[in-house]
N, C-alpha and C positions, 0 to 999 in steps of 0.2 A: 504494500500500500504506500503508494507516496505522497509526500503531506504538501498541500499547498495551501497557505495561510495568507489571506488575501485581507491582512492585518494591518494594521501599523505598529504593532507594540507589540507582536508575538516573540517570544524569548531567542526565536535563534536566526529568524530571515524579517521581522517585523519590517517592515515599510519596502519591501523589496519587491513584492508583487502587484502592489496595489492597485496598478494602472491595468485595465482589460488588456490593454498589448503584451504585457508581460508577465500576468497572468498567465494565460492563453499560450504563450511560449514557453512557459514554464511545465505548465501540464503536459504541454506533447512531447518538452524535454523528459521529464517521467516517464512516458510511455513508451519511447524510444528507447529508453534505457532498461527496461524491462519491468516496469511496473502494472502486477495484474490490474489494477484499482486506485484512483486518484480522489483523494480526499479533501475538499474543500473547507474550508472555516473561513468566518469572516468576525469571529470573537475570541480572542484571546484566553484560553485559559490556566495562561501560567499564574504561578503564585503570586496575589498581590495585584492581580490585573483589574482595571476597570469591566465593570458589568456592561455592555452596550442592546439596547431596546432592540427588539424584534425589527424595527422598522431600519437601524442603523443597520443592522448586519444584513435584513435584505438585501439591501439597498450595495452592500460590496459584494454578495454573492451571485448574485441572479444576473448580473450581467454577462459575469463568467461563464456562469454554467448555461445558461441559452447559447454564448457562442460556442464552448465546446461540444454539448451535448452530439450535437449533429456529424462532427467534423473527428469528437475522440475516439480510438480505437477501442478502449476500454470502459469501464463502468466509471460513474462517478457516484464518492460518497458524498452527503452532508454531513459536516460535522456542527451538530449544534442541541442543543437539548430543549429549545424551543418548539413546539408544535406546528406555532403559524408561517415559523421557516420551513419546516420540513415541508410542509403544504405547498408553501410559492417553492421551495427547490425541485421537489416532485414532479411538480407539473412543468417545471423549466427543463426539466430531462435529467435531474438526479436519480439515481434506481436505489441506494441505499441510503439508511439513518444511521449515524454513530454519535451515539448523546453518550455522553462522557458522565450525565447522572444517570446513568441505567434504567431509564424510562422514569425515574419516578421522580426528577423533579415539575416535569410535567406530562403526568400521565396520557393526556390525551393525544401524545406523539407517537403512541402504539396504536391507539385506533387510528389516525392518517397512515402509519405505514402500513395498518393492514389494508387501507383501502387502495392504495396505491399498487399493494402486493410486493413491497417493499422490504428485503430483509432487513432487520437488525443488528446492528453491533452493541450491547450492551456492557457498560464500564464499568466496576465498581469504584467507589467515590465515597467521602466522607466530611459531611461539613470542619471538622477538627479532628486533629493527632494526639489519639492515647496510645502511647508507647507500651503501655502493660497490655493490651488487648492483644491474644493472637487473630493476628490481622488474614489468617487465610479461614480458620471460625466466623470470622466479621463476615468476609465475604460470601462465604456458604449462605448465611443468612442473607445477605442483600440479595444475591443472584435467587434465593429463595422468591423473593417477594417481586422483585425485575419480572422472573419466568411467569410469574401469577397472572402479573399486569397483562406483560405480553399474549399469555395464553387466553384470558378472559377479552382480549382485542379481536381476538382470531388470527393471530402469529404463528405459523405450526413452526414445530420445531424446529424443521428444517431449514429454517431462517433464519435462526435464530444463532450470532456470535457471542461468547464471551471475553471480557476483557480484564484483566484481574488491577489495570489503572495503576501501574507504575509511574510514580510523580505524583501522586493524586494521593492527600488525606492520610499517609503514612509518615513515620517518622523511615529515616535513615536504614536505619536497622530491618524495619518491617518492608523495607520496598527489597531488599535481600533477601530477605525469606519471603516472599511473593513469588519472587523467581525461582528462589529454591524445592517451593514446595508446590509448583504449576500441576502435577500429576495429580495432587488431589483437584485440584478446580478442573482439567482433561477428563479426568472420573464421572462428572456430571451428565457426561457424554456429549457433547457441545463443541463444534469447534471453537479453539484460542484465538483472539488477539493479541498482541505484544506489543508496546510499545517506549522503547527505553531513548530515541535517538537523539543525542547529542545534551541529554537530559542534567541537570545540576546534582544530582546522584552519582554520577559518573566521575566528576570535579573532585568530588573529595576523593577519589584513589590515586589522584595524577599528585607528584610531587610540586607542585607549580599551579599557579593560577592558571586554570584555561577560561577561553570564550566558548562557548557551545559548539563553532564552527571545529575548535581544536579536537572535539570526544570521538572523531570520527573510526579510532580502532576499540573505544570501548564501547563503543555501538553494535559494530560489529560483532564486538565478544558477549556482548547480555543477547543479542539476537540470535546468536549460533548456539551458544548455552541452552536459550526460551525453543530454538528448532528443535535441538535433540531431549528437552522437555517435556513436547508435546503440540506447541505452539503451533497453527499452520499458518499465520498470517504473520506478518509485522509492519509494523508504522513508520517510515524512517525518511528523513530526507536525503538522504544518497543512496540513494537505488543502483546504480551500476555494481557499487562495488558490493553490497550486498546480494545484489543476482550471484554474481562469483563465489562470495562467500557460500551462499546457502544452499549451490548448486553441490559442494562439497557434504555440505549436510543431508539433501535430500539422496544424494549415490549411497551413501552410507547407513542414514535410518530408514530411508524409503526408498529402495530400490526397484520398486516398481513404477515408482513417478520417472525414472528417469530409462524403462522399458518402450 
């Protein structure tokens, strides 16, 4: 999945895509590079970011996604945990939702992707970080009441992704063991999300201050990790080098994908 943030303040390309031209170049640079799935946002949700209205984040996505819709080789996601966007994205030619509050901060964004017939990527998320909580229990329970939602929309299963929100509402500690213990959340039976790229978790193992741009091989190493964990998706913004990497992972734990 490759992320295109069509932001100004997003933590690691904010103000870089803004314009539809370079938007729109950027995406089919993704896709070019071998990204199954191109993911859009037009809201910030790194730490500390400003909240912006339904109408501000239309207003940067949908022009996007009208002009690629037609013209991208691949799917487009929305990423957004609003309802009324998923709605105008849907109909502008987005095929997937990925709400980073796992349907439940506004529930009625299950019933428009059911009516779109729109899969799901569901995040787990947490308003605030309790370090004493085991944070893959937490999940269990969230994805609990996410599947509920979903399912009482008319979501079948089969649409339905899990994301276990690395970066999202964990402390330091727990977004490690998130990774570490992805098998139990795989168990659910549900395909994974992963999304670790170029993330401020990554920072603290470098001896050195990096910028986001710098985390580019421990990207790669929490996504090779989260492949042979379980994971079948991941979220990343350098896609080329990751095709390579995970092509090595899928010869190796999935050898029939590469039959």
């Amino acid at each position: 999945m490759g992320i295109l943030n069509v932001t100004p303040d997003s933590f690691s390309d904010g103000g870089r895509f803004v314009g539809e031209a370079a938007a729109r170049a950027q995406a089919e640079t993704l896709a070019a590079e071998g990204a199954a799935l191109v993911d859009i946002g037009g809201e910030s949700t790194r730490p500390g970011h400003t909240p912006v209205s339904a109408e501000a984040e239309q207003a940067r996505v949908l022009p996007v996604i009208r002009s690629l819709a037609p013209r991208l080789p691949v799917p487009i996601s929305i990423d957004t945990c609003k309802a009324s966007t998923a709605e105008a994205a849907l109909a502008a030619g987005a095929r997937i939702v990925n709400d980073v509050w796992g349907l439940q901060r506004e529930p009625d964004i299950a019933r428009v992707a059911a009516a779109h017939g729109a899969p799901v990527m569901v995040m787990h998320n947490r308003e605030t970080i309790d370090p004493d909580l085991d944070i893959v229990a937490d999940m269990l329970r969230f994805f609990e009441r996410s599947l509920d939602i979903a399912r009482r929309a008319g979501i079948p299963d089969a649409d339905i992704v899990l994301d276990p929100g690395i970066g999202f509402g964990k402390s330091w500690a727990q977004h490690l063991e998130a990774l570490r213990r992805l098998p139990e959340i795989r168990a659910l039976g549900f395909p994974l999300l992963v999304g670790v790229s170029r993330k401020s978790l990554l920072g603290r193992l470098h001896d050195k201050e990096t910028k986001p741009a710098d985390r580019l091989y421990g990207s790669i190493a929490s996504h090779v990790l989260a492949g042979t964990l379980g994971a079948d998706i991941v979220r990343v913004h350098d896609v080329a080098a990751h095709v390579d990497a995970l092509r090595v992972v899928d010869a190796v734990m999935r050898p029939e994908s590469r039959a």
